[in-house]
C-alpha positions as CSV (number, residue, x, y, z in Angstrom):
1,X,0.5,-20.1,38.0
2,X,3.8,-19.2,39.8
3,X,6.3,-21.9,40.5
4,X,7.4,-23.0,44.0
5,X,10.8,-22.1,45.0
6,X,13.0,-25.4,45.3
7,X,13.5,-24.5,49.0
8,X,10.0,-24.6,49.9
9,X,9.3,-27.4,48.4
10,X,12.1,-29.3,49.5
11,X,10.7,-28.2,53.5
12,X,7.1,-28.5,52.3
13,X,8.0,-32.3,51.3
14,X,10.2,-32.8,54.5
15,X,6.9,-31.4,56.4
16,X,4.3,-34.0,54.9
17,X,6.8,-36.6,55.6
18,X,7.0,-35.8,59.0
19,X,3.0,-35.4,59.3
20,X,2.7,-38.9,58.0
21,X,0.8,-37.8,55.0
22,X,1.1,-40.9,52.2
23,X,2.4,-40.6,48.7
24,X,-1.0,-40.7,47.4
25,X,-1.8,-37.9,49.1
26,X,0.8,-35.4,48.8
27,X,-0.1,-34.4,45.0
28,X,-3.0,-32.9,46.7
29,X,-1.2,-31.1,49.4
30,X,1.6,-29.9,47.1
31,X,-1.7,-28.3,44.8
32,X,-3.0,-26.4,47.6
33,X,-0.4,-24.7,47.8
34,X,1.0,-23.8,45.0
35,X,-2.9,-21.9,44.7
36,X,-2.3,-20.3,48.2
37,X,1.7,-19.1,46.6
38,X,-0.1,-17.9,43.7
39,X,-3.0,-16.3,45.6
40,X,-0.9,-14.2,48.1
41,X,1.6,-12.6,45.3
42,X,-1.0,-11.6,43.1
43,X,-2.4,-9.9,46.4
44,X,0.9,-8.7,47.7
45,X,0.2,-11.1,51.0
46,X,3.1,-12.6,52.7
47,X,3.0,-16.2,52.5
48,X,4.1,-16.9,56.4
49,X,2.0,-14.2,57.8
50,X,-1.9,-16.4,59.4
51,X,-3.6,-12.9,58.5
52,X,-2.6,-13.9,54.9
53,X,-5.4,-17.1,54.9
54,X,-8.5,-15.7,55.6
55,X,-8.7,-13.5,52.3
56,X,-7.4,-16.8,50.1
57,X,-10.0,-19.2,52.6
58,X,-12.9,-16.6,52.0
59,X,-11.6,-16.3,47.7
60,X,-12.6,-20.2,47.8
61,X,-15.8,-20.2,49.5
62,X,-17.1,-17.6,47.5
63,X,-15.6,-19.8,44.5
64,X,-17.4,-22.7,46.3
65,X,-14.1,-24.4,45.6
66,X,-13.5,-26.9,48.3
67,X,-10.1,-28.2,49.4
């Protein structure tokens, strides 16, 4: 699995603050997506682009991976 760029992770974290989501929590958050980071390179998707979530949402039902 790819690693997240520093950057993104430092506004990811800054993000989940903001949204109130608790410490306990954000190990969970931080998971999802580094899945949906690895997901869209190894598909050529562009991470900020909505059109880029449907493909990776349908991967997981078909999976029957829940998040």
């Amino acid at each position: 699995m790819l690693a997240l760029p520093a950057e993104l992770t430092r506004l990811y974290e800054t993000l989940l603050r903001q949204q109130g989501i608790t410490m306990e929590h954000r190990p969970h958050y931080r998971k999802w997506l580094r899945y949906y980071w690895d997901f869209c390179h190894k598909y050529g998707l562009e991470l900020r682009e909505r059109r880029s979530f449907p493909p990776f949402d349908e991967k997981l039902r078909v999976r029957g991976r829940n998040y």
